[in-house]
C-alpha positions in Angstrom: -56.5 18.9 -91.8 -54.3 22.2 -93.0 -50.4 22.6 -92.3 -51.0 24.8 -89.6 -53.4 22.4 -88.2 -51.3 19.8 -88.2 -48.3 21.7 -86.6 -50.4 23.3 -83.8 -51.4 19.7 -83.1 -48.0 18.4 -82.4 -46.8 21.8 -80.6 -49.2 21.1 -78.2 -48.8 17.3 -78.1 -44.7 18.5 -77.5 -46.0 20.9 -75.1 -47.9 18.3 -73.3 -45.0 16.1 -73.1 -42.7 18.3 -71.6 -44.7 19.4 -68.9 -45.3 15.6 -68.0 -41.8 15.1 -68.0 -41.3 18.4 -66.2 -43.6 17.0 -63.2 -42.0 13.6 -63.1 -38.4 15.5 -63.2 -39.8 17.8 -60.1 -41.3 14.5 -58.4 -38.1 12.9 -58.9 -35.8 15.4 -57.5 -38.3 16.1 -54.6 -37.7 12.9 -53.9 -34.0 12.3 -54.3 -34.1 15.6 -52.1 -36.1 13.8 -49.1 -34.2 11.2 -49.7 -31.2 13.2 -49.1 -32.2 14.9 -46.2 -33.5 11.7 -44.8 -29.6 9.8 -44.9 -28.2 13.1 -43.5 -30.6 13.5 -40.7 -29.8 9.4 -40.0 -25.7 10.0 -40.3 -26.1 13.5 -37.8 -28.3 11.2 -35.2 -25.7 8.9 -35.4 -22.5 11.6 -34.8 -25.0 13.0 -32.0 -25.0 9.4 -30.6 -20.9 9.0 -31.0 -20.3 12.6 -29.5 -22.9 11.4 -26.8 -21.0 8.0 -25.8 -17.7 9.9 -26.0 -18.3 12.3 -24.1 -19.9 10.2 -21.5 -16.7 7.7 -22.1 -14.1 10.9 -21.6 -16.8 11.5 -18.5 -15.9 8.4 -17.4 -12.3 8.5 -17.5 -12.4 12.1 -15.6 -14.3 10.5 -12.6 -12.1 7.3 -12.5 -8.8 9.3 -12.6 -10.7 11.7 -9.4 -11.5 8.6 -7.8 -8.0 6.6 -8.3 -6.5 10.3 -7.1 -8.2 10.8 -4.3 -7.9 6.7 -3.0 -4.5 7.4 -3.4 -4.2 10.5 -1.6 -6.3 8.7 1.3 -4.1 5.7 1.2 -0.6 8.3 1.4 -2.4 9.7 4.1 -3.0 6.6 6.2 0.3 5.5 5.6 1.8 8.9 7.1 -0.5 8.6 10.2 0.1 5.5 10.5 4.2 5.8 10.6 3.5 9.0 12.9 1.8 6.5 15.1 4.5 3.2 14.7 6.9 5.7 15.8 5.1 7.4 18.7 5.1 3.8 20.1 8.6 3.3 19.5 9.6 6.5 21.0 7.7 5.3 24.5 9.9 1.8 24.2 12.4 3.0 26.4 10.3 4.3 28.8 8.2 1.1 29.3 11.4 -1.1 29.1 12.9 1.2 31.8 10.1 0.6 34.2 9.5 -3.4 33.0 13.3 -3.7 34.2 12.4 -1.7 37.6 10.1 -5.4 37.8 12.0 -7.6 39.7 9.2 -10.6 39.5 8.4 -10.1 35.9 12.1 -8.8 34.8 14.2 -11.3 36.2 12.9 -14.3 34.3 13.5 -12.4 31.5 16.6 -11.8 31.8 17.6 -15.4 32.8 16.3 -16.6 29.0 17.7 -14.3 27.6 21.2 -15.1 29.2 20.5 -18.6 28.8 19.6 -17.7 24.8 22.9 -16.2 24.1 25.1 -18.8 26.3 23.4 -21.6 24.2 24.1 -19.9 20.7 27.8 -19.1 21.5 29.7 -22.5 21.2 31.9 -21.7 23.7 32.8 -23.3 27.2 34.0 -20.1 28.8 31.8 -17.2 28.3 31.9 -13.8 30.1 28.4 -11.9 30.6 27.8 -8.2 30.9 24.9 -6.3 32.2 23.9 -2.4 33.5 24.8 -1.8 36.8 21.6 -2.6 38.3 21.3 -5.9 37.0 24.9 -7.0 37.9 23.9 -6.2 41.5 20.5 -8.2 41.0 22.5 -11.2 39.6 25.6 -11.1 41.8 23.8 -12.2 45.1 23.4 -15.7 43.1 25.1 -15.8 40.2 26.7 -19.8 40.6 22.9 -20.9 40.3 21.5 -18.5 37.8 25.2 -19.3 35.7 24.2 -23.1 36.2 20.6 -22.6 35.3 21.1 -20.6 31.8 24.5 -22.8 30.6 25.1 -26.0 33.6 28.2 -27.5 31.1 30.5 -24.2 30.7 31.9 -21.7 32.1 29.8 -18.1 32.7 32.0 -15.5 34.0 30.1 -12.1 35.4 32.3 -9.4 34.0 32.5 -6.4 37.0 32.3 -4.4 33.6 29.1 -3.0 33.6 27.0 -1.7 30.5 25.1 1.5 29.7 22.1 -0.2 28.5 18.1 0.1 29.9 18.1 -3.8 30.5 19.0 -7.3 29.3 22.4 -9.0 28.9 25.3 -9.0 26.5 27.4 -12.4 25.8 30.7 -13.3 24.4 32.9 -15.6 23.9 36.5 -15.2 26.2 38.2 -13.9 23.7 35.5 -11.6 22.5 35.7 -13.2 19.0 31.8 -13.7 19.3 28.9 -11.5 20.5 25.4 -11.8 21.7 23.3 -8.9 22.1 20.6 -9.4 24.3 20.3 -6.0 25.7 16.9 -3.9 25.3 19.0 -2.0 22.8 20.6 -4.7 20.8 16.9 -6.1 20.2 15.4 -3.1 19.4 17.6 -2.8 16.4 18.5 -6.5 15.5 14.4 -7.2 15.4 13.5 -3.3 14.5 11.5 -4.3 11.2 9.8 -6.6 12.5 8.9 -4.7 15.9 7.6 -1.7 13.2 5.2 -3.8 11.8 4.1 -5.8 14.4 3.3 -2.7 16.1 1.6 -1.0 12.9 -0.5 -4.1 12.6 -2.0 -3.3 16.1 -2.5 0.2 15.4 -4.1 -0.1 11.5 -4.5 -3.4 11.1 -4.8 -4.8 7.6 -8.2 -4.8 6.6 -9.1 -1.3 7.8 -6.2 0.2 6.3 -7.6 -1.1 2.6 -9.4 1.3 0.6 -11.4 0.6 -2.2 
């Protein structure tokens, strides 16, 4: 075999050789490429899924804020009508008191406890009891038995004194150190909280007036 042979022989072998590694060196980066798009087609599914879930999360967290909004709108509106309602009733006190005391069968018992209430709390012997003008005339007809009745062991003095009061009865002691409001009035406003919420609890009563 000549020179030339001999070199054309191993041109070609060289030849040959680098086109084999030329096609493994393509394969390879074909698939090092796939490869690569594979991984960043898994990591974009997975952003896709965290943008999903946070925006459903931040979704969420909208609706719950509309919902804990409006309950509490709803709940400040209850409350107002409620209040509106508590002190419609309280407004018509006076008015029902006023004709409860026109009652001589049902307001005259009354009374009697309640004079018998404050004559028991003041501990005093001699104790002098004022009332409106329509009530001294409805206790001045008897007043030794009703006096003995309400306090039999001291002393009940029916002041001429009259009170501008709807109803009820005002003790104190002789020398007016102590006082005992029993009057419509002096009720109202010793027992006012609890009168407001006994009276919202018949208009809204607890259960109802829950929301959510």
């Amino acid at each position: 075999m000549s020179d030339g042979q001999h070199i054309g022989g191993l041109e070609a072998a060289l030849l040959a050789r680098a086109e084999k590694l030329a096609d493994e060196y393509l394969a390879g980066g074909q698939h090092v490429r796939q490869q690569i798009l594979t991984e960043a087609n898994q990591r974009l599914h997975i952003e896709e899924e965290r943008e999903v879930l946070a925006a459903k999360a931040h979704a969420e967290r909208a609706y719950q804020q509309r919902v804990q909004a409006a309950e509490l709108g709803l709940r400040s509106e209850l409350d107002r009508v409620r209040w509106e309602l508590v002190n419609s009733v309280l407004s018509s006190l006076p008015a029902r008191l006023t004709a409860l005391a026109k009652d001589e069968a049902r307001y005259l018992p009354l009374l009697l406890a309640w004079l018998r209430e404050g004559a028991q709390v003041i501990e005093r012997d001699h104790l002098v009891v004022q009332v409106n003008a329509r009530d001294l005339t409805l206790l001045k007809h008897d007043w030794h038995n009703h006096a003995q009745e309400a306090a039999p062991k001291k002393n009940l003095e029916l002041c001429e004194e009259t009170l501008d009061c709807i109803g009820g009865v005002l003790v104190t002691s002789s020398d007016g150190d102590i006082r005992y409001d029993n009057t419509f009035e002096g009720r109202m406003e010793k027992f006012s909280e609890a009168l407001q919420g006994a009276i919202a609890d018949q208009l809204i009563p607890t259960g109802e007036a829950h929301i959510g």
